[in-house]
C-alpha positions as CSV (number, residue, x, y, z in Angstrom):
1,X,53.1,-100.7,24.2
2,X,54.8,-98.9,21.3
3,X,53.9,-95.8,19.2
4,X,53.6,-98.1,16.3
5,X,50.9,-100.2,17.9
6,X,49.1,-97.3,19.3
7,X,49.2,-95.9,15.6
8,X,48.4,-99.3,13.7
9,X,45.1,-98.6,11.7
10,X,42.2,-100.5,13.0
11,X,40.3,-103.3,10.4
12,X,36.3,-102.7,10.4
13,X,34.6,-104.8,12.8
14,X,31.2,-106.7,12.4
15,X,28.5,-103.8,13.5
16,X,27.1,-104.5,17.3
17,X,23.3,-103.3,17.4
18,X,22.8,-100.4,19.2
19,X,25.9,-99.6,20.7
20,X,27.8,-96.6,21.9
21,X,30.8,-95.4,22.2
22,X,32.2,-93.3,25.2
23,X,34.4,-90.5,24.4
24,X,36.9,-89.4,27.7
25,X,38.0,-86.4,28.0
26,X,37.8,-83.9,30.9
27,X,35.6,-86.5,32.8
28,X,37.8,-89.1,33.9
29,X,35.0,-90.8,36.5
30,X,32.3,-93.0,35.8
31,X,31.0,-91.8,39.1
32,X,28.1,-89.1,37.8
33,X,28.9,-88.5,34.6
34,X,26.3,-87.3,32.3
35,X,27.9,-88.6,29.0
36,X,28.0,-91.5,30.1
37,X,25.1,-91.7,32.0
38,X,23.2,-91.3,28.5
39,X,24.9,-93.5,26.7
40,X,24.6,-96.5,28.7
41,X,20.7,-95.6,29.6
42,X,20.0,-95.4,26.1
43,X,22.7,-98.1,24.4
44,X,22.8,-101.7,25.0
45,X,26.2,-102.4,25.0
46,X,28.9,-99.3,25.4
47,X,32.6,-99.1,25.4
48,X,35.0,-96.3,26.7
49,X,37.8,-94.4,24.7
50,X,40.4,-92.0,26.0
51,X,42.3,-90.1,23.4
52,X,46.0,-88.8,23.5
53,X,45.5,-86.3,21.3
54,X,48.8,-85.4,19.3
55,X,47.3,-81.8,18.7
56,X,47.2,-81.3,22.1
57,X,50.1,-83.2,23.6
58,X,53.0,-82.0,21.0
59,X,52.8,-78.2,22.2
60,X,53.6,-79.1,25.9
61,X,57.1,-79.7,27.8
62,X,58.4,-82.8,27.4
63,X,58.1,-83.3,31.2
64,X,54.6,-82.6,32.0
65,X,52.8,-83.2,35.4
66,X,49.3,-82.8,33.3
67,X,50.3,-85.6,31.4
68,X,51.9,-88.1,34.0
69,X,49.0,-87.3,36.1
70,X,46.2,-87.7,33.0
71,X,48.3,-91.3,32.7
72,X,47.8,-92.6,36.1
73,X,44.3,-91.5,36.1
74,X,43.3,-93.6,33.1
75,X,44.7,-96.5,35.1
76,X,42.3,-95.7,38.0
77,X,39.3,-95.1,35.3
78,X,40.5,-98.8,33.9
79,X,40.0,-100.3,37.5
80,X,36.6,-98.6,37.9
81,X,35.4,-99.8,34.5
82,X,36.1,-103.3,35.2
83,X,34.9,-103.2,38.6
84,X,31.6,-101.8,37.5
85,X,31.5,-104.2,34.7
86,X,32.0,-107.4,36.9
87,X,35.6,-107.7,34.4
88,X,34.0,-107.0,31.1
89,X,35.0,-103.3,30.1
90,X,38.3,-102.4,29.6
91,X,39.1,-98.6,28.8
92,X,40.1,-98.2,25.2
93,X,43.6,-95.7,25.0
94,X,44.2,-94.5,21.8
95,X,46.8,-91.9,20.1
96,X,46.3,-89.5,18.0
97,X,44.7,-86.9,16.0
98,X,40.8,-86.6,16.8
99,X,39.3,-86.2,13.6
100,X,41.3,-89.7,12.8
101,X,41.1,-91.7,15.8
102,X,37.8,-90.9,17.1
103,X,36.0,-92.4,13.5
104,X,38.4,-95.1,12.9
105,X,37.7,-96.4,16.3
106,X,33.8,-96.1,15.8
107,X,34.1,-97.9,12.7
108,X,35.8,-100.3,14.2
109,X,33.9,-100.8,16.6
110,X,30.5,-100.8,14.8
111,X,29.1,-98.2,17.2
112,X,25.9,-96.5,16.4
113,X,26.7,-93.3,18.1
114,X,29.8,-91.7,20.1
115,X,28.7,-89.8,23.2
116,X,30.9,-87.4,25.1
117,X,30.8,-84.3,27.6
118,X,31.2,-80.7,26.1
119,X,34.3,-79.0,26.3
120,X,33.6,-75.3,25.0
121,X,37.0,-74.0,24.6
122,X,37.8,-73.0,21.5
123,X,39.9,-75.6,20.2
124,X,37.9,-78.1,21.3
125,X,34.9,-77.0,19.4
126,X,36.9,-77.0,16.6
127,X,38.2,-80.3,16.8
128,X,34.7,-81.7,17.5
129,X,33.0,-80.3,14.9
130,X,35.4,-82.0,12.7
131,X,34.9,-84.9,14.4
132,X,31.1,-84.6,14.1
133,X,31.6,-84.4,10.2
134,X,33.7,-87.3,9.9
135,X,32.0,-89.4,12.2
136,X,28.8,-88.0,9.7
137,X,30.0,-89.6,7.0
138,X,30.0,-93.3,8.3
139,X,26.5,-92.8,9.5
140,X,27.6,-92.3,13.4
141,X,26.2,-89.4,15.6
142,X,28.0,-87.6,17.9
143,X,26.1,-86.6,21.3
144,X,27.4,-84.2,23.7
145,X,26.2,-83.4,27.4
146,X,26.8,-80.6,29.9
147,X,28.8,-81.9,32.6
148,X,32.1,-80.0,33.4
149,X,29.8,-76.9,35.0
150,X,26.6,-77.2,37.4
151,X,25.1,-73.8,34.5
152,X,27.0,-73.4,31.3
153,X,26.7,-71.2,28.6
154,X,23.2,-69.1,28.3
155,X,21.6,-71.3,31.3
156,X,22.3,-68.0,33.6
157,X,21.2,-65.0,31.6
158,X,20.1,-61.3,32.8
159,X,16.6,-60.1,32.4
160,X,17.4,-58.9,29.1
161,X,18.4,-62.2,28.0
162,X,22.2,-61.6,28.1
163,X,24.8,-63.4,29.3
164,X,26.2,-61.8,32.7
165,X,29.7,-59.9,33.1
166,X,29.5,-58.9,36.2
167,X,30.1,-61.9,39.4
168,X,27.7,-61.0,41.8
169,X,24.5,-60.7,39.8
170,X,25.5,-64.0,38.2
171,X,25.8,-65.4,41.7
172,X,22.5,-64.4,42.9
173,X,20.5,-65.8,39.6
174,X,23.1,-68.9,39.8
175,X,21.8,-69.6,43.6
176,X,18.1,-68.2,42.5
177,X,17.9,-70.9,39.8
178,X,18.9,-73.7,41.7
179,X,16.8,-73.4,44.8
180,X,13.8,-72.4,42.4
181,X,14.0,-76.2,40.8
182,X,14.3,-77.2,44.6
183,X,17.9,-77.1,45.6
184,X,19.6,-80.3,44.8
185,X,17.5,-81.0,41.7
186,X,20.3,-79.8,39.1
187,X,22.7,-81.4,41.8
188,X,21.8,-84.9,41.5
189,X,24.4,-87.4,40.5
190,X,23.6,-89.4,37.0
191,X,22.7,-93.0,38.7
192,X,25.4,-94.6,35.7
193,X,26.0,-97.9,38.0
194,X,21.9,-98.7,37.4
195,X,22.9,-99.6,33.9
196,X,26.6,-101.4,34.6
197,X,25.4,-104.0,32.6
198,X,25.7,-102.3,29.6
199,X,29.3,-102.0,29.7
200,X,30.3,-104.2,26.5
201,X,33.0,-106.8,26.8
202,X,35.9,-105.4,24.2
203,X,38.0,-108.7,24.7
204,X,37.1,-110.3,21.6
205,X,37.1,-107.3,19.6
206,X,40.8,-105.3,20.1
207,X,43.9,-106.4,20.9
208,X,44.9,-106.2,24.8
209,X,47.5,-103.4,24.2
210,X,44.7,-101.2,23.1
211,X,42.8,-101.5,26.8
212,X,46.1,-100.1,28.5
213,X,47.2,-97.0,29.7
214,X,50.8,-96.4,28.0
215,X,54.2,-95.0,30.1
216,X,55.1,-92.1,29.4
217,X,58.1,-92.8,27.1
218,X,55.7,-94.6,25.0
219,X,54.3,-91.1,23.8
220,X,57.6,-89.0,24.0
221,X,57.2,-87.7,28.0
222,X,59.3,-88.1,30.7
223,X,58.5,-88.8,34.1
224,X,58.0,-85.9,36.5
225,X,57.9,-85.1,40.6
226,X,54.3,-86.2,40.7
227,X,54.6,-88.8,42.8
228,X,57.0,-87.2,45.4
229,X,54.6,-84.5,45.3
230,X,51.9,-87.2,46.7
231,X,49.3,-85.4,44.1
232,X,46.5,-88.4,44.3
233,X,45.4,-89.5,41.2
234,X,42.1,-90.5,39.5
235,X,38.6,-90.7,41.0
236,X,39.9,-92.7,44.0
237,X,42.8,-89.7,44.6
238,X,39.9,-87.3,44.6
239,X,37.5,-88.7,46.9
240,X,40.6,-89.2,49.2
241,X,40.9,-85.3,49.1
242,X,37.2,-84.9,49.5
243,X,36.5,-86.5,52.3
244,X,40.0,-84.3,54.2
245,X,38.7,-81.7,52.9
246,X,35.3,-81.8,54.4
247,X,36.2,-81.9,57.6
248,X,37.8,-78.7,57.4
249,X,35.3,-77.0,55.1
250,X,33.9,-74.8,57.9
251,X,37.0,-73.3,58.5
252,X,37.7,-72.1,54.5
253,X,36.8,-69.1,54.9
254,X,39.2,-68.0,57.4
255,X,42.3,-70.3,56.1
256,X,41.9,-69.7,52.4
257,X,44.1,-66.9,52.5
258,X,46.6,-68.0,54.1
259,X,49.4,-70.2,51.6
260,X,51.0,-71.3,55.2
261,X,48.1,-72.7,56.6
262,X,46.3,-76.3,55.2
263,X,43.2,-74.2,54.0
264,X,42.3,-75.1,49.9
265,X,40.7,-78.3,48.9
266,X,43.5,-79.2,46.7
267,X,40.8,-80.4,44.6
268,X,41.4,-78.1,41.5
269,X,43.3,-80.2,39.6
270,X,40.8,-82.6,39.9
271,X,37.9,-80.5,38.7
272,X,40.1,-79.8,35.7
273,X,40.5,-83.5,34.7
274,X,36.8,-84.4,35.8
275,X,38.3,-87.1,38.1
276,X,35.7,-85.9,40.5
277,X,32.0,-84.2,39.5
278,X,31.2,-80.5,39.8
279,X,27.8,-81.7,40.8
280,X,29.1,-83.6,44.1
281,X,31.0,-80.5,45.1
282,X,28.7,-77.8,44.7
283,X,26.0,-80.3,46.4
284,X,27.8,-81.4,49.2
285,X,28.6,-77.4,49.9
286,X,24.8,-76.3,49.4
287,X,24.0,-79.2,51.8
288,X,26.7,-78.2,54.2
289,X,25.5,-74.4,54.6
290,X,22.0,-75.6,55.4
291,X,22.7,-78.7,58.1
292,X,21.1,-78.3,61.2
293,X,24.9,-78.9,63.0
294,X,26.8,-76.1,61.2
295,X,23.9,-73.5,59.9
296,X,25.3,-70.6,58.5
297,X,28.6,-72.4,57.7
298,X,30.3,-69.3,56.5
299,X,33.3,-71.6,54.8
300,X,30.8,-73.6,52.7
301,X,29.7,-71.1,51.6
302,X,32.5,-69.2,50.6
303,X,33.4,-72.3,48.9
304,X,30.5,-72.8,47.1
305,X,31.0,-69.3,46.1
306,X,34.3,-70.4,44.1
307,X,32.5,-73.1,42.5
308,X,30.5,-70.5,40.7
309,X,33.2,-68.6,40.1
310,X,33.9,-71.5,37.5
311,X,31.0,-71.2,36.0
312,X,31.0,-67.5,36.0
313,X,34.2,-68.1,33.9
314,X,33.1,-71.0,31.7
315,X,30.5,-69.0,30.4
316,X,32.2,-65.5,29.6
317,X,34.7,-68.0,27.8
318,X,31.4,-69.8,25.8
319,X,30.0,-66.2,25.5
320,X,32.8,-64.0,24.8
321,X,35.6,-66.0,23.3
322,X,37.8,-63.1,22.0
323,X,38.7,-63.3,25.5
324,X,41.2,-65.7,24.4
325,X,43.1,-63.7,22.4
326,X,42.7,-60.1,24.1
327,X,41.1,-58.1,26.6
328,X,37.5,-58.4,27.3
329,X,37.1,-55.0,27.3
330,X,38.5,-54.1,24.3
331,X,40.1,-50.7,25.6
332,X,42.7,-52.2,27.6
333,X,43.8,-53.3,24.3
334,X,45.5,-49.9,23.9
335,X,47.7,-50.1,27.1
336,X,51.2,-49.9,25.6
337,X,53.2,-52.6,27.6
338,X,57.1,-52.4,28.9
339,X,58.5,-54.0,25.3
340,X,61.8,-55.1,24.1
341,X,65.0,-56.3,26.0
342,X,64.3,-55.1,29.1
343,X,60.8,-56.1,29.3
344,X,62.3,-59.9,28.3
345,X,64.7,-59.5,31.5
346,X,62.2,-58.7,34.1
347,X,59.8,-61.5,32.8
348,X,62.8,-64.1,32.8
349,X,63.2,-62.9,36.7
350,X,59.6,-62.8,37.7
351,X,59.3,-66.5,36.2
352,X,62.9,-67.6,37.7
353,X,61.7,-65.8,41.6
354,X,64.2,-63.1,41.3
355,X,61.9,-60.3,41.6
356,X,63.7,-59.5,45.1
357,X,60.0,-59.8,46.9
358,X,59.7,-62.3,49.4
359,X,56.4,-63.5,48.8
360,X,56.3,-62.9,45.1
361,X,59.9,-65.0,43.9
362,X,58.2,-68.3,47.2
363,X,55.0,-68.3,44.9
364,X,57.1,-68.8,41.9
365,X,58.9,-71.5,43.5
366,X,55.9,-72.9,44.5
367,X,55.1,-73.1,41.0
368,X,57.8,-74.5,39.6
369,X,58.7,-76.9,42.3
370,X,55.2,-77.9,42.1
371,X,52.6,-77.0,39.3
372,X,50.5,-75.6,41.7
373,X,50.3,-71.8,43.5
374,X,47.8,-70.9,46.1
375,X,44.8,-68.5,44.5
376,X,46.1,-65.6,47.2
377,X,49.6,-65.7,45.6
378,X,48.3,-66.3,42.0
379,X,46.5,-62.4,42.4
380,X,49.8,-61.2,44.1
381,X,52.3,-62.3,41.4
382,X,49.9,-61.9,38.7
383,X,49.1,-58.4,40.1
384,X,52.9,-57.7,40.3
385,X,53.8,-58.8,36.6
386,X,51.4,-56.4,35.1
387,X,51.3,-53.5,37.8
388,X,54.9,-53.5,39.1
389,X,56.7,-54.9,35.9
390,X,54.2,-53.4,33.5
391,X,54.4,-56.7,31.5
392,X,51.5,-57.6,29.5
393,X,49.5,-60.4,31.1
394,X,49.3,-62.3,28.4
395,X,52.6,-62.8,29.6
396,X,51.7,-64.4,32.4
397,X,49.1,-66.4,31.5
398,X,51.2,-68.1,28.8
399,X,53.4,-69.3,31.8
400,X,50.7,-70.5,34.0
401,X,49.3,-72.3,30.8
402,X,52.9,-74.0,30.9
403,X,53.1,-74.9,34.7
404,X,49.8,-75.2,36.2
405,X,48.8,-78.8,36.9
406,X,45.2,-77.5,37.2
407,X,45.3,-75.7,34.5
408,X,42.2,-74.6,32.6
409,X,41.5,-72.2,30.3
410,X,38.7,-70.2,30.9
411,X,39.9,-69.7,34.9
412,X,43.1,-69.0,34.5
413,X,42.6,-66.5,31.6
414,X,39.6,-65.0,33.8
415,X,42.4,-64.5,36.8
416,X,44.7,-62.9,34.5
417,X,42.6,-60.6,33.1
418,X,40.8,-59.7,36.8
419,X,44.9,-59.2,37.8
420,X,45.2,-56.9,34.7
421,X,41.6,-54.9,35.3
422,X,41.0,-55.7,31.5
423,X,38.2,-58.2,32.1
424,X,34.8,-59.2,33.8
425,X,34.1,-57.5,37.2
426,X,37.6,-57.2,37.6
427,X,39.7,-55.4,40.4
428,X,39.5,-51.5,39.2
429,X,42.7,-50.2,37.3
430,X,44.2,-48.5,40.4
431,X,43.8,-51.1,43.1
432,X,47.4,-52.6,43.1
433,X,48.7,-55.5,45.3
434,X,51.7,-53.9,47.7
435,X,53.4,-57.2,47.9
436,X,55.0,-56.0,51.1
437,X,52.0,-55.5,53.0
438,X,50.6,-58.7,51.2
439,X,53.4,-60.9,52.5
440,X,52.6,-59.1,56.0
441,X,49.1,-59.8,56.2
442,X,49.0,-63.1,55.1
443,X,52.2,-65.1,55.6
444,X,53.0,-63.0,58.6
445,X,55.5,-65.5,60.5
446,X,56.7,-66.2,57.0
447,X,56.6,-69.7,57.0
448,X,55.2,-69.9,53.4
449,X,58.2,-67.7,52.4
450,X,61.1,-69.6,54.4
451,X,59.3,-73.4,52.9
452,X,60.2,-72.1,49.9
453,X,63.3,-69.5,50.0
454,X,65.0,-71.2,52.8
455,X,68.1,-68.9,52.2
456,X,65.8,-66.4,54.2
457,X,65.1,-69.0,56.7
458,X,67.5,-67.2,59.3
459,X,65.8,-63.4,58.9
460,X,62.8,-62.3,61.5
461,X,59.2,-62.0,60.5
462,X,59.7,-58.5,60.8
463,X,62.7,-58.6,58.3
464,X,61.6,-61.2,55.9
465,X,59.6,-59.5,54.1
466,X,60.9,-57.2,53.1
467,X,62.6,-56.6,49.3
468,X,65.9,-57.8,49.1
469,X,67.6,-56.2,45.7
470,X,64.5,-56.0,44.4
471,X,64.4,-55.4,40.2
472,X,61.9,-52.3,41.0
473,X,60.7,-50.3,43.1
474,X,57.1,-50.6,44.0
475,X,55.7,-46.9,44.8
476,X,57.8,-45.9,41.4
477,X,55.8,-48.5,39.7
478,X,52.9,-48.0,40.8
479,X,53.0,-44.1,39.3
480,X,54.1,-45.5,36.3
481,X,50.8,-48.1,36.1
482,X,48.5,-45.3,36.7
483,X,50.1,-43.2,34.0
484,X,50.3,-46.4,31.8
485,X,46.3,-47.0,32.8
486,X,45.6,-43.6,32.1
487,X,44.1,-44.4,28.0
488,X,41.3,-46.3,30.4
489,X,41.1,-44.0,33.4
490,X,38.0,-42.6,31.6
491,X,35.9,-46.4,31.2
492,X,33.2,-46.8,33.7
């Protein structure tokens, strides 16, 4: 399929009676998935739409994993469809700008309504409030659900009637509001295969090269290391993950910190993409901490504990969204930041893993090599750009936007700014990561270290951690970050 197909405008279609339209987007599942869910309960006959979104697409590296993997999910989504559909539904792949697309396709075809999930990042309700106005103008409505969080937005709220900022009280009335509705009961999966029959057959109404998922060179990408990374892909990758993981679940808590050891659920990616439902995870690790075989289970619940987390961070992002664009307490704003040529040269050797730290310059491989960094080494580096480099970590955050295959918004500015000590219940100003004694504690054979710098493959595990012409010198910059710290010393 060419660009010039995927562009060709669409001629109206004769009007179906009460149908719907499925906008994808961070849901790539039909497995509990509350937009969907609705529309097929409540339409007749329903087709499904993904959206390459030019706005989106034409800022990121011509080589993407996000997108390759986004691409062979929609293939998987396509196989579930017609499975579910007994052959009839085919997933509609469009490319575009939203505000365009989105209306042109409802118009063509003759859809009542367009339903979709909410996405409350700041571009995104941007783009579908313009959306909503187009679509507005033909006479179609545009429905959205909650479905990328288990609470979103003002669903967890203080006594006062605020939004929480601090983790742990947010935790508590999190865990308090779901066993008050009786555990499971904002857990439970949206039954969309009852309605499969409602899946429309879009055969007669769009040409075939519309119900396929392009390659990559068809929208300007190249291919990437995906596949020899053995990332799975779509739903069917994701329950592959789940079900591994869950047979190690009771040990997370004492392998999560460890980038050596086979600990995460790898499954972050996949909560980014919605290829598999926040709803499943967060029930399956409530379940798990109460089963009469494993009671107690400290690792579910640890686990379950960095599902809210999410949410924690979703909602500061829906409540407090200047968080995109600076601190979140607006204080930090006055730190004054290592500028100018120098500044430019440690941040080109923090991002190329010259640092001269061990553990710092293998998680950056780890990042390039892969798109992915285990959360231990994410705090380290992060911790070292801004504390040890004195680099603003808006720095930082920038890159991981760039390489993270899991990347989403609200978490990965929430880690940044917990790194920096500038946001929600983050680490206190003066607690700084030693990346010495990090590397010690938690990779202390260094076999994280030597998968990734195998130039250091031949040093002890005494030896290999230790700096190696390293580009500063931590106890000198850690005076420096307390003196730099000190226009906030005085914030409570």
């Amino acid at each position: 399929m060419d660009i010039e197909t995927l562009q060709t405008p669409l001629p109206p279609a004769q009007a179906a009676i009460h149908s719907a339209c499925v906008w994808f987007r961070r849901d790539l599942r039909l497995y509990d998935n509350a937009a969907l869910y609705h529309a097929l309960n409540n339409h007749p006959s329903v087709f499904g739409v993904f959206l390459l979104d030019t706005d989106l697409l034409q800022g990121l590296p011509r080589a993407d994993r996000r997108v390759e993997f986004i691409l062979e999910s929609l293939k998987d989504l396509d196989a579930q469809m017609q499975a579910m559909s007994a052959g009839r539904a085919r997933l509609i792949v469009l490319q575009g700008r939203a505000v365009d697309e989105i209306p042109r396709i409802a118009q063509r075809l003759g859809v009542q309504a367009v339903v979709a999930n909410h996405d409350d990042e700041p571009q995104a309700l941007a783009r579908d409030a313009a959306v909503r106005t187009a679509l507005h103008t033909q006479g179609v409505a545009l429905h959205t659900f909650k479905d990328h969080v288990v609470f979103e937005r003002q669903e967890v709220l203080t006594q006062q009637g605020k939004p929480y900022t601090v983790f742990t009280p947010f935790k508590n009335a999190w865990l308090k509001k779901l066993n008050q509705a009786g555990g499971d009961f904002y857990l439970k999966a949206y039954p969309t295969e009852n309605y499969a029959a409602h899946w429309a057959d879009v055969s007669q109404i769009l040409p075939a090269a519309l119900c396929r998922a392009p390659r990559l060179q068809d929208i300007g990408f190249e291919p990437t290391n995906l596949k020899a990374l053995n990332i799975p892909t779509g739903a069917t990758g994701a329950q592959t993950l789940l079900q591994n993981f869950l047979e190690r679940i009771d040990r997370y808590q004492a392998t999560r910190d460890f980038p050596a050891v086979k600990g995460p659920s790898y499954l972050s990616v996949h909560l980014r993409f919605g290829t598999v439902s926040i709803r499943e995870l967060a029930r399956l690790a409530h379940q798990h901490m109460f089963d009469s075989h494993v009671t107690g289970s400290a690792g579910a619940a640890t686990w379950l504990s960095e599902l809210i987390w999410r949410d924690f961070y979703a909602q500061i992002l829906a409540n407090f969204p200047h968080v995109v664009h600076g601190a979140f307490k607006p204080e930090y704003d006055r730190i004054e930041w290592e500028q100018g040529a120098q500044a430019d040269a440690l941040f080109a050797a923090w991002c190329e893993a010259r640092t001269g730290y061990p553990l710092v310059d293998a998680a950056m491989r780890q990042l390039k090599q892969s798109g992915y960094m285990h959360n231990r080494l994410r705090m380290v580096v992060a911790s070292f750009l801004t504390k040890d480099l004195g680099l603003d970590w808006r720095w930082g955050e920038r890159y991981f936007a760039e390489q993270l295959i899991d990347f989403d918004l609200s978490a990965n500015n929430g880690g940044w700014q917990w790194a920096a000590s500038s946001g929600c219940d983050a680490q206190p100003y003066f607690r700084i990561f030693n990346p010495v004694t990090q590397s010690e504690k938690f990779d202390a054979e260094g076999k994280f270290i030597k998968r990734y710098l195998p130039e250091l493959a031949h040093l002890s595990a005494k030896e290999i951690h230790l700096p190696r012409q390293p580009i500063v010198d931590h106890a000198e910059a850690r005076l420096k970050t307390l003196a730099r710290y000190a226009v906030v010393k005085s914030t409570p």
